[in-house]
DRENFI-730080 format. One line per 10 residues: number of its first residue (from 1); for each residue z negated, x negated, y negated of N, C-alpha, C. Coordinates in steps of 0.02 Angstrom, whole numbers, plus 50000, padded with zeros to 5 digits. Example, Ala and Ser with C-alpha at 12.3 -4.5 7.8 and 13.67 -1.06 7.14 Angstrom:
2
1> 49610/49340/50284/49610/49385/50225/49610/49340/50165 | 49646/49358/50112/49643/49316/50053/49606/49355/49998
# end
This chain:
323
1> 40879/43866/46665/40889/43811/46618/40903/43838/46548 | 40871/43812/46494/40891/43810/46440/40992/43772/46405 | 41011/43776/46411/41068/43777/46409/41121/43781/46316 | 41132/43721/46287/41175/43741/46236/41253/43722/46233 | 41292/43760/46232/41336/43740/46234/41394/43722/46157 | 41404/43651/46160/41434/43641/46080/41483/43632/46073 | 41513/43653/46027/41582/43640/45985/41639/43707/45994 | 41610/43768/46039/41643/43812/46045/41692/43858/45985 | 41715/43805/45923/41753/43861/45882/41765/43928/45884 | 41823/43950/45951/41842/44003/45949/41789/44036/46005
11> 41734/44023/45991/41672/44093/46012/41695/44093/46094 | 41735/44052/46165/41772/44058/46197/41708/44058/46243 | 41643/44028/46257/41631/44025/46315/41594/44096/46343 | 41570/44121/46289/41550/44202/46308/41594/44260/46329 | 41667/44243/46330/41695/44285/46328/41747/44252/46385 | 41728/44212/46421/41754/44175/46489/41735/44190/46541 | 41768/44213/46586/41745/44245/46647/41669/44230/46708 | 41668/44149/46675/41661/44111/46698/41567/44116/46699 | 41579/44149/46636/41495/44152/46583/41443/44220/46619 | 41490/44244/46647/41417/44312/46704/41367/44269/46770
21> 41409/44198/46745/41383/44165/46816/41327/44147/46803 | 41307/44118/46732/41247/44112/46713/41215/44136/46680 | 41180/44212/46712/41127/44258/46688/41081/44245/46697 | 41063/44204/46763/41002/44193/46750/40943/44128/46695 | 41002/44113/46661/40998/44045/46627/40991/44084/46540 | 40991/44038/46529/40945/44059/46437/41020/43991/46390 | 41073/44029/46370/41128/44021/46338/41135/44025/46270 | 41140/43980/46234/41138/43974/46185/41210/43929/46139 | 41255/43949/46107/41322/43934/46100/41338/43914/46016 | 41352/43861/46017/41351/43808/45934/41438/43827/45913
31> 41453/43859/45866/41538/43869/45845/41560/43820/45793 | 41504/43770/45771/41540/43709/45729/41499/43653/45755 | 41504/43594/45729/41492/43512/45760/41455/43489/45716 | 41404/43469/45732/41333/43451/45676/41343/43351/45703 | 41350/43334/45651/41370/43227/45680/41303/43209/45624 | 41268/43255/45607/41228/43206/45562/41169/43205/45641 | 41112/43135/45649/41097/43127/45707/41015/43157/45701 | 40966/43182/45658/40915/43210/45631/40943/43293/45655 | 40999/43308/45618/41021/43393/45617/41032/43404/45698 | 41078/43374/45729/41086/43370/45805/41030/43341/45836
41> 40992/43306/45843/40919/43324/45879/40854/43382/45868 | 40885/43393/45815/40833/43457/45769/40890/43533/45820 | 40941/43534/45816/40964/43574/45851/40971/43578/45925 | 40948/43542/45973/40960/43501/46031/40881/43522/46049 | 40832/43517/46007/40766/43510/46036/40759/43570/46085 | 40737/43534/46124/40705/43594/46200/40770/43614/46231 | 40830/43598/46232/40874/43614/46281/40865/43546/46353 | 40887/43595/46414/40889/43546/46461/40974/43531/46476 | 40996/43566/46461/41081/43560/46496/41114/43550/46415 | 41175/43513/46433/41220/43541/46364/41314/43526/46376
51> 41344/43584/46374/41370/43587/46383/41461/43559/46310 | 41490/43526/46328/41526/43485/46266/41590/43502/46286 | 41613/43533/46228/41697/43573/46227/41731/43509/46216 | 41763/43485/46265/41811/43415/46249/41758/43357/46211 | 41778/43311/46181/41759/43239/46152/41747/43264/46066 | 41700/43333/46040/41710/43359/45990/41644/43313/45949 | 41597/43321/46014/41532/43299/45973/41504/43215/45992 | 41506/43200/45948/41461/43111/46003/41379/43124/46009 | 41381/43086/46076/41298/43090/46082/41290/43013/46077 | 41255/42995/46028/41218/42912/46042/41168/42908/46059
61> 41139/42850/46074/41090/42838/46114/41024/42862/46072 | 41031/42862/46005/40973/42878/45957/40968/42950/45959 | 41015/42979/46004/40998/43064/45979/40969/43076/46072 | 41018/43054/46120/40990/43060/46200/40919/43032/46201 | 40898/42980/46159/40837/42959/46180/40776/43014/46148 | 40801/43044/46107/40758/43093/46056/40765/43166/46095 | 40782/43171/46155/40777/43235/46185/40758/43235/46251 | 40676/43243/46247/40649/43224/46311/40657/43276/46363 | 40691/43335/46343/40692/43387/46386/40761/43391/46446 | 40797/43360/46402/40870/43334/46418/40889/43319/46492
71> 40909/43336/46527/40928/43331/46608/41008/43346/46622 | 41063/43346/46586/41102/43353/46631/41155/43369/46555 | 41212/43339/46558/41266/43361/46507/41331/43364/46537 | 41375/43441/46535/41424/43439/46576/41478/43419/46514 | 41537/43374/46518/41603/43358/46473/41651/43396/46515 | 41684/43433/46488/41738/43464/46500/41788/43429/46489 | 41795/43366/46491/41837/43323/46492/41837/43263/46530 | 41895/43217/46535/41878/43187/46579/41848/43117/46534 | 41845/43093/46471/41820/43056/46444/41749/43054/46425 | 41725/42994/46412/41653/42964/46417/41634/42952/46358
81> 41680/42920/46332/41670/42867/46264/41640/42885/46202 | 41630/42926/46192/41595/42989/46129/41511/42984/46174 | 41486/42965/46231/41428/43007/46266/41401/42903/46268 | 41323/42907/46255/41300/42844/46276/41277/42842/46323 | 41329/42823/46391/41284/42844/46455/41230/42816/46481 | 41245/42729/46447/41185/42705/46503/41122/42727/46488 | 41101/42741/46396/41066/42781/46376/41033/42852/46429 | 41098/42885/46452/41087/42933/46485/41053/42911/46553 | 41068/42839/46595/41035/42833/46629/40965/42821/46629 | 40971/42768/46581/40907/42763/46576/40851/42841/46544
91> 40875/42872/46534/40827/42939/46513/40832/42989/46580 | 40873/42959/46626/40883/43015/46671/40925/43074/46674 | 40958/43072/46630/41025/43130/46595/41091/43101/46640 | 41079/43176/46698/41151/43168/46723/41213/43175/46674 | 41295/43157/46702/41320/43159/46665/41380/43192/46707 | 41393/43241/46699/41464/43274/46736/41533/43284/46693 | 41588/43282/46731/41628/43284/46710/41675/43332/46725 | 41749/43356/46687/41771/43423/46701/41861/43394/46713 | 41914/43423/46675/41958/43403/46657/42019/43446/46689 | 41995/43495/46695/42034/43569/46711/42063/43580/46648
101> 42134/43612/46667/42184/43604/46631/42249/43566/46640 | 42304/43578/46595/42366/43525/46621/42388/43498/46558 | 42467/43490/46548/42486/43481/46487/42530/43533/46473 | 42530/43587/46500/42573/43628/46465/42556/43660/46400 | 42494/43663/46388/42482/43692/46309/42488/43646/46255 | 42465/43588/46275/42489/43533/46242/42588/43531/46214 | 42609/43539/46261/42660/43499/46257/42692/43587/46237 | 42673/43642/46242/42714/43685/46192/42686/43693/46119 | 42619/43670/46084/42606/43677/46040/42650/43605/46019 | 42671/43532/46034/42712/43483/46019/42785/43520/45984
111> 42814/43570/46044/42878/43604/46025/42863/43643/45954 | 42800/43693/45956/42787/43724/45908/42811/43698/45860 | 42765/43630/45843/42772/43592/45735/42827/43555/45752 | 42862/43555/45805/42935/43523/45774/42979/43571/45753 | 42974/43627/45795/43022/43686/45754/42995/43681/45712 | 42915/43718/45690/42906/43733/45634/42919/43687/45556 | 42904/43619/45558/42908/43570/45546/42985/43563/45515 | 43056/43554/45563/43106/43558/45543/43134/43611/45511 | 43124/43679/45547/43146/43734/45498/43124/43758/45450 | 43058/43734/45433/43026/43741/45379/42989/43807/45374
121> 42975/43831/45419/42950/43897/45440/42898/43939/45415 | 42856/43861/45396/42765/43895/45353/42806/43909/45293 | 42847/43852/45264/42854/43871/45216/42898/43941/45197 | 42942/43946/45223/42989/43988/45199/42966/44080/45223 | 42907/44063/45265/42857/44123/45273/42826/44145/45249 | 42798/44112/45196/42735/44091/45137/42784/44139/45092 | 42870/44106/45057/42901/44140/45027/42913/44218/45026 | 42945/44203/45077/42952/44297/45093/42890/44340/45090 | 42827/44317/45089/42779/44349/45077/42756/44330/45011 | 42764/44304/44969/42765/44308/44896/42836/44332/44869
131> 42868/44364/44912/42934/44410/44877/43011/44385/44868 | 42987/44321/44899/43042/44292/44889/43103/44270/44946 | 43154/44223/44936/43219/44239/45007/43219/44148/44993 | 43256/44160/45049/43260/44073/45084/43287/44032/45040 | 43252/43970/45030/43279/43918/44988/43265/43850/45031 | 43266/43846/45083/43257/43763/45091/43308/43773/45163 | 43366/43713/45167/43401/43722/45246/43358/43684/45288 | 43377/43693/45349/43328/43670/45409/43363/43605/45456 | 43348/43578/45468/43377/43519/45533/43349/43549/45591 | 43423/43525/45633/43450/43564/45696/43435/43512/45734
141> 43433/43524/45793/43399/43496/45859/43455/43461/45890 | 43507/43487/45897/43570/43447/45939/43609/43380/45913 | 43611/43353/45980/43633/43291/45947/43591/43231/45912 | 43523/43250/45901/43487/43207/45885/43444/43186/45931 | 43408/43130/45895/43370/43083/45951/43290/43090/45939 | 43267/43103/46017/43182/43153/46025/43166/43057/46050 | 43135/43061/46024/43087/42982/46066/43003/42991/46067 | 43003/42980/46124/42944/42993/46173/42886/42932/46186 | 42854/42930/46159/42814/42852/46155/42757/42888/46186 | 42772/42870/46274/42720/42875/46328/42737/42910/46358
151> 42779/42911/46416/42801/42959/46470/42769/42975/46515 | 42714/43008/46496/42656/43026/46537/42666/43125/46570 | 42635/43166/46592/42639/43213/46610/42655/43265/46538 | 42624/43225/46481/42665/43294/46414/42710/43273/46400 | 42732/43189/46403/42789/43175/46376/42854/43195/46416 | 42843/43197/46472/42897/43222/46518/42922/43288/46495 | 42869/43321/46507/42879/43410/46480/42907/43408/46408 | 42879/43366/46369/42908/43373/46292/42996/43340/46321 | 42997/43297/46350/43078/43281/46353/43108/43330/46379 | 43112/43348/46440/43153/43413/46452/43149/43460/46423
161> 43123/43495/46377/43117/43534/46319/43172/43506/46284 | 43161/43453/46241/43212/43419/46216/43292/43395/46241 | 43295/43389/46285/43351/43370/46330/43377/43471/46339 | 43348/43493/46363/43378/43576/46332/43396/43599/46255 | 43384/43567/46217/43416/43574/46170/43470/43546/46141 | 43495/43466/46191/43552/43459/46184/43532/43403/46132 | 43476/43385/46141/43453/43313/46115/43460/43232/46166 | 43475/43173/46140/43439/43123/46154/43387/43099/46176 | 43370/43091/46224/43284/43078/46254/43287/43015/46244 | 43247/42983/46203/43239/42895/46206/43163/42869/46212
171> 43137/42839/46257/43074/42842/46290/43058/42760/46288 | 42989/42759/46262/42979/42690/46251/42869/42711/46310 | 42848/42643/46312/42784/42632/46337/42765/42600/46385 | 42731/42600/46452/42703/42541/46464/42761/42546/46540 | 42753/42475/46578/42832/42513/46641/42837/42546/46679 | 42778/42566/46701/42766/42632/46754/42796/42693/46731 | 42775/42706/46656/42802/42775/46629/42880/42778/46630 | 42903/42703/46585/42956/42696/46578/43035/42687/46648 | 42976/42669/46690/43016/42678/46772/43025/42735/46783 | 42980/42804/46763/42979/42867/46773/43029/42919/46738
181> 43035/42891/46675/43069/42899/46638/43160/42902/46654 | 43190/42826/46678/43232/42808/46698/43244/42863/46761 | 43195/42841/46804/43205/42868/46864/43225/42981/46849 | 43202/43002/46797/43224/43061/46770/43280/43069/46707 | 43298/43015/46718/43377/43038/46699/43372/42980/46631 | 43315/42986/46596/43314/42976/46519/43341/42919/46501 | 43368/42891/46427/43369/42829/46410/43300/42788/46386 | 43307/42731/46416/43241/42699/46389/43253/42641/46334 | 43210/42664/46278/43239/42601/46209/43239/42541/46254 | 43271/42510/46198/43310/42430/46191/43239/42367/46208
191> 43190/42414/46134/43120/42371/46144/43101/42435/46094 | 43035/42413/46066/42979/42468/46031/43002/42472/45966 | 43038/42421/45932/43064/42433/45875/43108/42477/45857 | 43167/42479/45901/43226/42520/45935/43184/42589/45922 | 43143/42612/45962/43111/42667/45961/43108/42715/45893 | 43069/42687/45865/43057/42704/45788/43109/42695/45750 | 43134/42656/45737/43210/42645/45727/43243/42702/45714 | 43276/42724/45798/43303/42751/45818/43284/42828/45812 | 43240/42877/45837/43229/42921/45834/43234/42969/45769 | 43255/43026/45801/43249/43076/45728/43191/43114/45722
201> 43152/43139/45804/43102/43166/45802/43059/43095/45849 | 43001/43090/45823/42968/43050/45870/42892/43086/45905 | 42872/43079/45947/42822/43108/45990/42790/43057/46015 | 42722/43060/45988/42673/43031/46025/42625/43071/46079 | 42598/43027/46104/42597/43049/46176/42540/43005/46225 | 42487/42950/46184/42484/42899/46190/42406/42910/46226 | 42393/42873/46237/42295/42908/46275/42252/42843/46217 | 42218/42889/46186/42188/42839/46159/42109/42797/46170 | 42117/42726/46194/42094/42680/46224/42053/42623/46177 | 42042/42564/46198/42031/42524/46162/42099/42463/46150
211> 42127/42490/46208/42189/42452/46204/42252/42513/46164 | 42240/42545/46139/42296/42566/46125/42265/42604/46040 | 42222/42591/46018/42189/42616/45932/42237/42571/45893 | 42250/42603/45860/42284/42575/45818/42351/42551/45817 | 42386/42550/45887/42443/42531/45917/42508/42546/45865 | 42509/42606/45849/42564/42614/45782/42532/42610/45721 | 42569/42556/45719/42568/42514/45629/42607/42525/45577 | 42592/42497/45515/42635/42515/45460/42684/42509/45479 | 42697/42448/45493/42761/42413/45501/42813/42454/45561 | 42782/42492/45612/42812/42522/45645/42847/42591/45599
221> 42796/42625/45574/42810/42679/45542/42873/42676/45501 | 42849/42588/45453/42915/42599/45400/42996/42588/45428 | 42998/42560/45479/43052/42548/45506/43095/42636/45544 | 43049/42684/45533/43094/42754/45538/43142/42783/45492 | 43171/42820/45503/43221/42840/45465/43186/42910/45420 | 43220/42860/45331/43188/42931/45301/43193/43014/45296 | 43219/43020/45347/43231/43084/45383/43205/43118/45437 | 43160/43063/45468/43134/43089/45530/43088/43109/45518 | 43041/43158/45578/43008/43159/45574/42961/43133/45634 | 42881/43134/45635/42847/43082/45646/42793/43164/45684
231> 42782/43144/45752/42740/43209/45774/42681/43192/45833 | 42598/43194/45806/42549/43163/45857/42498/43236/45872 | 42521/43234/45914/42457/43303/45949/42433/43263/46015 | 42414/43189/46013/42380/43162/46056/42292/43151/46003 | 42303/43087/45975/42253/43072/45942/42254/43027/45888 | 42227/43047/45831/42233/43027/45763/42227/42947/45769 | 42155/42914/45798/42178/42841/45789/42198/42795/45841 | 42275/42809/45854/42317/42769/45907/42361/42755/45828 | 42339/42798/45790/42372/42777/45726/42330/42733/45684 | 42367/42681/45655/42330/42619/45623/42288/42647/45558
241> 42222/42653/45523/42190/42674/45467/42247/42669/45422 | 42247/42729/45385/42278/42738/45329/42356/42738/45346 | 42386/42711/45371/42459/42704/45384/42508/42757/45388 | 42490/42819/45394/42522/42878/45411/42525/42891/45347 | 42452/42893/45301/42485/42906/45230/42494/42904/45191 | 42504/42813/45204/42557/42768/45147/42614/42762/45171 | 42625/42787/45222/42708/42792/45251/42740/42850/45228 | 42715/42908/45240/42738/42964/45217/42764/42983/45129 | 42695/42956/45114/42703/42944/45035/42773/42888/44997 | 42766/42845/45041/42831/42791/45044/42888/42819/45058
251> 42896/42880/45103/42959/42926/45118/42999/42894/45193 | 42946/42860/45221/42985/42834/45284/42916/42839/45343 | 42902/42880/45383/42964/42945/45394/42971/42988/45336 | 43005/43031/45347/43017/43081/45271/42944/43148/45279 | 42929/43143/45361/42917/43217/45377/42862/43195/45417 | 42807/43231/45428/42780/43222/45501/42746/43295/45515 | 42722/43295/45575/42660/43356/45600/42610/43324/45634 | 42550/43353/45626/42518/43317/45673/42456/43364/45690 | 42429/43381/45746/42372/43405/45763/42318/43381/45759 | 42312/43306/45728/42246/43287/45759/42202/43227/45696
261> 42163/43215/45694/42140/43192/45635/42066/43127/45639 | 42063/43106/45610/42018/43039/45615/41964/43047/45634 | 41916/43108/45572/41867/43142/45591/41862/43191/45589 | 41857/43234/45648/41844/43302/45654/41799/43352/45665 | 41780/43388/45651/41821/43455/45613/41824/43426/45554 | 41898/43441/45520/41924/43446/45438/41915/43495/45409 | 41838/43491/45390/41805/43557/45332/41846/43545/45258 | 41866/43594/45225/41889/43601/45155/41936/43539/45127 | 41973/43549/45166/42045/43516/45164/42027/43423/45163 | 41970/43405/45175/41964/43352/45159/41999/43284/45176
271> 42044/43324/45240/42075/43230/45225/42133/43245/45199 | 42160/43169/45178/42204/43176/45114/42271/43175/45165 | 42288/43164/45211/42357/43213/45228/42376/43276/45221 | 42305/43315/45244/42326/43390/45233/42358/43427/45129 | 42355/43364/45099/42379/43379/45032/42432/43349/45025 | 42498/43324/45077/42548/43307/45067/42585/43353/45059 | 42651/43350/45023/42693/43413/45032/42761/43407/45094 | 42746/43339/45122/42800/43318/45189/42762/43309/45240 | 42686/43352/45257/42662/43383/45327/42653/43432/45358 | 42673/43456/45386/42623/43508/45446/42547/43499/45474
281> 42523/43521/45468/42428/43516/45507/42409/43552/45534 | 42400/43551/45602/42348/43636/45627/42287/43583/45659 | 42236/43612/45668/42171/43600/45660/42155/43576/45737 | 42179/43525/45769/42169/43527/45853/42185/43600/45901 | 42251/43617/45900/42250/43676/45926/42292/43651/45995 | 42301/43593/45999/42317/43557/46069/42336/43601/46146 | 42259/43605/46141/42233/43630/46217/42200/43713/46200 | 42212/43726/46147/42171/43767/46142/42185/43847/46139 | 42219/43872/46218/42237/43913/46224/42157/43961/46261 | 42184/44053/46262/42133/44068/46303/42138/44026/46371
291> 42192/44028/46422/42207/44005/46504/42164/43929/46523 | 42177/43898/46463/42140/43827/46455/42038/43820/46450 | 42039/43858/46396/41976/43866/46393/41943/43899/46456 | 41969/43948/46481/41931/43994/46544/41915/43923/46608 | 41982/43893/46596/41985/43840/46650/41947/43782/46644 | 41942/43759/46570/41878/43721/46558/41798/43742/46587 | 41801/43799/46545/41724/43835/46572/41704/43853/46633 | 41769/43878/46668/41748/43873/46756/41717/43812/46780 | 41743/43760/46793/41731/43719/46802/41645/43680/46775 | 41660/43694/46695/41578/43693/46672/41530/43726/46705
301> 41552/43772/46723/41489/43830/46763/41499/43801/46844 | 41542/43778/46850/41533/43742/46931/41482/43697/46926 | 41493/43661/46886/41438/43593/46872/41383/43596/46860 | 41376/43670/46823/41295/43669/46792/41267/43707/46840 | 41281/43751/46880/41280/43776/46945/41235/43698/46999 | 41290/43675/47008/41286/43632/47052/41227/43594/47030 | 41208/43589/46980/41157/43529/46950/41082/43578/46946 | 41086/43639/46950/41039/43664/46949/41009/43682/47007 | 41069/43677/47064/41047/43685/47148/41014/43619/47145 | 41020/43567/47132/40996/43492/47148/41055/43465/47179
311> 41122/43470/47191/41187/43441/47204/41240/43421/47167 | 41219/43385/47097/41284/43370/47043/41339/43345/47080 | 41413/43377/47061/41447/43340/47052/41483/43310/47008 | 41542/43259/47020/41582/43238/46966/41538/43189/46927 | 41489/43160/46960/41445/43127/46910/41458/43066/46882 | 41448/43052/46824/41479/42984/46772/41444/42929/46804 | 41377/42947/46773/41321/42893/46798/41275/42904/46847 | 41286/42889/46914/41272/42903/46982/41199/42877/46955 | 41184/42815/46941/41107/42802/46934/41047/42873/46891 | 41093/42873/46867/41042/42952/46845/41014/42993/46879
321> 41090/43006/46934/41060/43059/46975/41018/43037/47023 | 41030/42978/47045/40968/42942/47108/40920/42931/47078 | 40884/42943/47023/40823/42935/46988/40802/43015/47000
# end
């Protein structure tokens, strides 16, 4: 099979254990995200497989229908919504799925930008390497209040992290989580207002849906304390357009970090958070450890394996494959 695999930034799938499996295949590996839909079918032409690092690239139906060679796309994730499947059925493009991995990288790069974030760490690193000695104090972890909006498998891990430091766990979201929550010791807000309110560090945590875009609003934001800070290494729009930074700019929260962004990749600083002087930004570095990636790509190579014996699994759109 002709084979491309996209969105690989850090150069990871050649250098994954995973990648001797397919020698006998013709590999070909994309390290940035082409969204214009002419450039991505012009790059796409004559592949049969394609392989998609997480929800980086969208396929619409105007680019699947423009690649007649097209048979089979593995997602290393467990989401759809970026891929036009029925498109895919109707062209015959299996659709597999992956979702190897946990939340532990997640939920220590979360710890990461809150230290970094509170102690001020880029910055005062930046200093000492232009010659200079500490000028900004830091906020301390104890005693203050971590709130957790979605007590899902990172938010858990982010609370006991927090709860070791001798913090407040205050956990707001839908009642299953929030039963889970309780049921592990935590306090659960009053209501959602309470939440924001209340918290000094806040953590999102949220899966973003059609029911849940946009879910934090201005109005939520402004009701934080101008001291807190405000931290999303889930996904940029569970946050309402624009709201993060007319809030910030407003000084309520005072602070935020965030991993993740509207449209991505953020070539040459272009969105206008990364020019605040009360954020943190790292570039989707979420999941994006080596242990993660190897574990993504195994799995990819299970699938493309499997699809090349004539036995897909994990398949999205079963009608594809019975065609």
């Amino acid at each position: 099979m002709k084979i491309a695999v996209l969105d690989d930034y850090a150069d990871a799938f050649r250098t994954a254990p995973a990648f001797a499996r397919l020698s006998e295949h013709e590999v070909t590996v994309f390290r940035d995200t082409e969204k214009e839909p002419e450039a991505l079918i012009a790059r796409l032409a004559g592949m049969e497989a394609l392989v998609l690092t997480q929800q980086r690239s969208p396929l619409p139906a105007a680019v699947i229908e423009r690649l007649p060679r097209l048979r089979f796309i593995m997602e290393t994730g467990r989401h759809t919504g970026h891929i036009a499947i029925d498109a895919c059925t109707r062209q015959g493009v299996v659709v597999s799925t992956g979702g190897a991995g946990g939340p532990d990288a997640t939920a220590e790069l979360t710890w990461g930008l809150i230290l970094a974030a509170l102690r001020h760490i880029p910055e005062e690193a930046r200093r000492l390497r232009e010659g200079q000695w500490q000028a900004i104090a830091g906020t301390g972890l104890k005693g203050r209040t971590l709130g957790i909006y979605a007590y899902g498998r990172i938010g858990a891990m982010v609370a006991r992290v927090g709860a070791a430091f001798g913090m407040r766990v205050l956990c707001w979201g839908r009642e299953g989580s929030l039963q889970r929550a309780r049921d592990d010791g935590y306090e659960v807000a009053a209501n959602r207002e309470a939440l924001f309110a209340e918290s000094d560090v806040l953590s999102l945590h949220i899966v973003l849906n059609d029911a849940t875009r946009g879910i934090v609003t201005a109005a939520d934001l402004a009701r934080m304390k101008p001291g807190a800070l405000l931290v999303n290494t889930s996904r940029a729009p569970i946050i309402a357009p624009g709201a993060l930074l007319a809030a910030l700019e407003a000084g309520r929260p005072g602070r935020a970090a965030v991993d993740v962004f509207d449209d991505e990749p953020v070539l040459g600083a272009s969105d206008p958070l990364i020019g605040l002087p009360n954020i943190l930004c790292t570039p989707h570095l979420g999941y994006a450890t080596r242990g993660v990636f190897d574990a993504l790509y195994e799995v990819a190579v299970d699938r493309l394996l499997a699809f090349a014996a004539g036995a897909p699994v994990d398949v999205a759109n079963p009608g594809a494959a019975k065609g």
